[in-house]
C-alpha positions as CSV (number, residue, x, y, z in Angstrom):
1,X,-54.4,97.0,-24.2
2,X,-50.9,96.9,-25.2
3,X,-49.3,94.1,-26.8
4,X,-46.0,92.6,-26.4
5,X,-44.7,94.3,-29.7
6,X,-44.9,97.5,-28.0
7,X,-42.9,96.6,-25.0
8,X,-40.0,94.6,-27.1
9,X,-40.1,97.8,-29.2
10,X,-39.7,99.9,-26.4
11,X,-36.7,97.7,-24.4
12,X,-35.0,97.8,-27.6
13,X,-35.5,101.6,-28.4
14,X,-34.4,102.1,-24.7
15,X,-31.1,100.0,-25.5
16,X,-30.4,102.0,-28.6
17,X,-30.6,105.1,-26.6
18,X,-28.8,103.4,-23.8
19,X,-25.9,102.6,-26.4
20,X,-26.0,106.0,-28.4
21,X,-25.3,107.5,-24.8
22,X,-22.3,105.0,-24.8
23,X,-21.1,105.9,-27.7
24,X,-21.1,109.5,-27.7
25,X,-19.4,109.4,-23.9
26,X,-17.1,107.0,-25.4
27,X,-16.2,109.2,-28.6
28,X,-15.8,112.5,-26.0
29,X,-13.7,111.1,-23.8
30,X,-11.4,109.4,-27.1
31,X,-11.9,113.4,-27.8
32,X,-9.9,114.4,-24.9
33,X,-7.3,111.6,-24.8
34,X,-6.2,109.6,-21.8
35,X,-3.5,112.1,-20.9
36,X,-6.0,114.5,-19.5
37,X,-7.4,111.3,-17.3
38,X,-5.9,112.6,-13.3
39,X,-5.6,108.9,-12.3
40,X,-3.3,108.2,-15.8
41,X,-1.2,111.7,-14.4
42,X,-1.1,110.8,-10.9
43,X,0.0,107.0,-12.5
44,X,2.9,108.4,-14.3
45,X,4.0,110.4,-11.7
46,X,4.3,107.4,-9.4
47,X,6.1,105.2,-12.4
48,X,8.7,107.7,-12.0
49,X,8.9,107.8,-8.2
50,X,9.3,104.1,-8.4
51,X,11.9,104.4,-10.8
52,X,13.8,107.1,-8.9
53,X,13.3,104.8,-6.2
54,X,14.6,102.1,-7.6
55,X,17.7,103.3,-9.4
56,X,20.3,102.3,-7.0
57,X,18.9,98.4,-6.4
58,X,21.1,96.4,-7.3
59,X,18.7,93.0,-7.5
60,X,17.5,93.6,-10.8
61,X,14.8,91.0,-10.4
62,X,13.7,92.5,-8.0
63,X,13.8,96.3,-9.5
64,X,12.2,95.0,-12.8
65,X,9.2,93.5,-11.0
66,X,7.8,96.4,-9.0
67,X,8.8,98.9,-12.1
68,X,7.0,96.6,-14.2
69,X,4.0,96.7,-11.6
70,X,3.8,100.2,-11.6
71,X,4.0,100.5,-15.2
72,X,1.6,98.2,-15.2
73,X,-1.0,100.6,-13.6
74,X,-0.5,103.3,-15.7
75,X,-0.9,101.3,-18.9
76,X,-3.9,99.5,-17.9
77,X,-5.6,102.3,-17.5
78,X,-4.3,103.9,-21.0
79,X,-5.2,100.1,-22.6
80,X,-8.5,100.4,-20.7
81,X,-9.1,104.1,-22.0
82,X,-9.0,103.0,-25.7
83,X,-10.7,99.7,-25.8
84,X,-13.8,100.6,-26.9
85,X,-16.7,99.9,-23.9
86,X,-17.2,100.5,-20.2
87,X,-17.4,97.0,-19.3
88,X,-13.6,96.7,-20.9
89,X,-12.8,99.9,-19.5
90,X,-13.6,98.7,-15.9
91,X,-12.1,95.2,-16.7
92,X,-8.8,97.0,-17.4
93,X,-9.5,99.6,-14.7
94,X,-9.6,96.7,-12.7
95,X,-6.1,94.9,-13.6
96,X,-4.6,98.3,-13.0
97,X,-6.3,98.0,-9.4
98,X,-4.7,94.4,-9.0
99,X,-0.9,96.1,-9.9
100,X,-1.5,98.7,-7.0
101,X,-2.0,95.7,-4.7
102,X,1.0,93.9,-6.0
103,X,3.2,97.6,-5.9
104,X,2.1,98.1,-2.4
105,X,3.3,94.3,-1.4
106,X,6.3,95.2,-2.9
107,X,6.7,98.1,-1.1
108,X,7.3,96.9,2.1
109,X,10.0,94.5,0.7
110,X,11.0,97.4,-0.3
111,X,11.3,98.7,3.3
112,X,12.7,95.0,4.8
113,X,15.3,94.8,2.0
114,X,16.6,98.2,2.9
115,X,15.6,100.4,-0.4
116,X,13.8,102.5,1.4
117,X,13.1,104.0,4.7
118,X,9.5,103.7,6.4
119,X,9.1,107.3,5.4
120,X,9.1,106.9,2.3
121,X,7.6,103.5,1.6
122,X,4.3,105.3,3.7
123,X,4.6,108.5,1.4
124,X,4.4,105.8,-1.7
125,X,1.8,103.7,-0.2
126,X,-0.6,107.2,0.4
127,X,0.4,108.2,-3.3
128,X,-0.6,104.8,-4.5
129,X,-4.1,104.3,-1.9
130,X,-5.2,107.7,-3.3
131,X,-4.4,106.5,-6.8
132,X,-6.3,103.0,-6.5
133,X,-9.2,104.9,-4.8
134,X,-9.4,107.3,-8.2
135,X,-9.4,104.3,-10.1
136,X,-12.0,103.2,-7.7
137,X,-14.2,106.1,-8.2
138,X,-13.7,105.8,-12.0
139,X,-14.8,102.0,-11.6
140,X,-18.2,103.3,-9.9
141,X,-18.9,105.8,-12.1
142,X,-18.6,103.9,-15.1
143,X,-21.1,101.0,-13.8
144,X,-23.4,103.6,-12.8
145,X,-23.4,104.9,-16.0
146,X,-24.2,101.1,-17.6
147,X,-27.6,101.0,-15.7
């Protein structure tokens, strides 16, 4: 018959295993740097579409709230990246979710204020679905990976 020893002995074995896995992922990926993340890349690239975007607007509140959104992403997911755990990682993973919702609000004030045509506020609102679905997957993957 076992006793209880045995079976605290073994949940806590299995969460020291469970947290060397952690770290190890953790020091890898810190290994690599958050530049070789795609959804940091694709990120930076939309910044800068934004920003392209946005050059000619003259409502500077305006302008500086969606570039700060957008910036917003990319950094959240660079903040996220260094913080140390999964569960901040997805926290920040998620923040940088919210700022795609707030970009793709803005977007379409964007379109009604006359900064851009439809065109182009649907070609920045596919960039920035595909981008919020990577950060998506990321978010999945990372839970997973806490179980």
């Amino acid at each position: 018959m076992s006793s209880p020893c045995t079976c605290s002995a073994r949940t806590t074995r299995s969460s020291y295993n469970r947290q060397q896995t952690t770290d190890y992922r953790q020091q890898k990926m810190a290994e690599r740097g958050v530049e070789n993340l795609r959804i940091w890349q694709d990120a930076r690239i939309f910044v800068n579409d934004i920003y392209n975007m946005m050059s000619s607007c003259r409502d500077y509140g305006f302008r500086d709230q969606i570039q700060r959104a957008s910036v917003s992403i990319m950094n959240n997911i660079a903040e996220g990246f260094e913080s140390g755990t999964d569960a901040r990682f997805i926290y920040f993973l998620n923040v940088a979710k919210g700022s795609c919702s707030e970009v793709k609000s803005m977007l379409y004030l964007c379109e009604d204020f006359q900064v851009c045509t439809s065109k182009e506020r649907e070609l920045l609102t596919s960039k920035l679905l595909s981008l919020s679905g990577g950060i998506y997957n990321l978010i999945q993957y990372l839970r997973k990976q806490q179980e």
